[in-house]
C-alpha positions in Angstrom: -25.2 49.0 47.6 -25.4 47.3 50.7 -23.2 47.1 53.5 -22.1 43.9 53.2 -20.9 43.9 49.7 -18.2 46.6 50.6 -16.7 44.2 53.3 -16.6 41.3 51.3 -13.7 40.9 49.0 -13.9 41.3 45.6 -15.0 37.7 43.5 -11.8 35.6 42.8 -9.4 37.6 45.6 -7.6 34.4 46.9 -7.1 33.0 43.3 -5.4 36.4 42.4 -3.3 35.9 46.1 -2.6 32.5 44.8 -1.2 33.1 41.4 0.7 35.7 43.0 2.5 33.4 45.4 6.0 32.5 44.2 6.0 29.0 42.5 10.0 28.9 42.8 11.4 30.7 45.6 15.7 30.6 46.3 16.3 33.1 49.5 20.3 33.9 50.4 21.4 30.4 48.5 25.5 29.9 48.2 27.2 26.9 47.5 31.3 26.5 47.5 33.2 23.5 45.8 36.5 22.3 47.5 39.6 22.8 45.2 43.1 21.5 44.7 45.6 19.1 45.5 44.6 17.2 49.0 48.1 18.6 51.0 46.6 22.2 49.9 42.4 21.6 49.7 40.6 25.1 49.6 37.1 26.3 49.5 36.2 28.2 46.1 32.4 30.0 47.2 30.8 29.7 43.7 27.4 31.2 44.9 26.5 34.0 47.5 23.2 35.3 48.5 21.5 34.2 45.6 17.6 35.3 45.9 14.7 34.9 43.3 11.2 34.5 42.8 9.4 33.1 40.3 5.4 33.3 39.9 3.0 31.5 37.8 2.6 33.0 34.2 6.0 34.8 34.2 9.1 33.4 32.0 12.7 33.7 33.1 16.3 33.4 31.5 19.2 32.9 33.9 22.2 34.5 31.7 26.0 35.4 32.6 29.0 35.0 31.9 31.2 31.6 31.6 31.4 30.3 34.7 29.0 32.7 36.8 27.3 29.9 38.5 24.4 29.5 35.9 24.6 25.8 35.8 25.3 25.2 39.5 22.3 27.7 40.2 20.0 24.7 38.2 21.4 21.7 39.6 20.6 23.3 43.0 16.9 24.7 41.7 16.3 20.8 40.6 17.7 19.4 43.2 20.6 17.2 41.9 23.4 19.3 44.3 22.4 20.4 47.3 23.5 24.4 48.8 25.7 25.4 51.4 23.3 27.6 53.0 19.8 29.6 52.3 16.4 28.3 51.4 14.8 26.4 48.1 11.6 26.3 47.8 9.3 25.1 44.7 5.4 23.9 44.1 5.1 21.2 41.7 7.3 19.6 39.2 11.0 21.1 37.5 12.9 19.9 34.8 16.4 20.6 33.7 18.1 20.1 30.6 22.0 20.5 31.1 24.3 22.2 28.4 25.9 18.7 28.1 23.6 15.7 28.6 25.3 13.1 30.1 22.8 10.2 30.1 22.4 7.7 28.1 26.3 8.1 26.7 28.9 5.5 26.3 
């Protein structure tokens, strides 16, 4: 074998790197929602430190329990709420189908 083969990296390297890369990244997301009467407003933190990657080719479920922060997680993921803090990050389209459709209704 010549030298030069063992430097070079093996065929299809930076495709493997690529698939690899996260295609959905949140990194230390929360999100709080302001609560109660306006003489006694509070700040109820909903979401703290929330961190996951997502890479090409793998499938995910986000479960837990009634009122765990499932939905609000989404909304944030597709953008229709924005965080408090942290880092979203996606490549290429998302969709979201909420629990109770909203659109479209009269």
């Amino acid at each position: 074998m010549e030298r030069d083969q063992l430097a070079r990296p093996a065929a299809g390297a930076e495709e493997t790197a690529a698939i690899r890369r996260p295609i959905l990244e949140l990194t230390d997301v929360a999100k709080s929602f302001t609560s109660g009467p306006l003489w006694h407003r509070r700040r109820v933190p909903v979401l703290r430190g929330v961190t996951l990657a997502v890479r090409s080719g793998e499938l995910v479920g986000l479960a837990g329990e009634n009122g765990a922060g499932k939905s609000t997680v989404m909304q944030i993921v597709v953008g229709l709420i924005g965080s408090d803090s942290g880092r979203v990050e996606h490549s290429g389209r998302l969709g979201y189908c909420p629990s109770n459709p909203c659109c479209g209704t009269s």
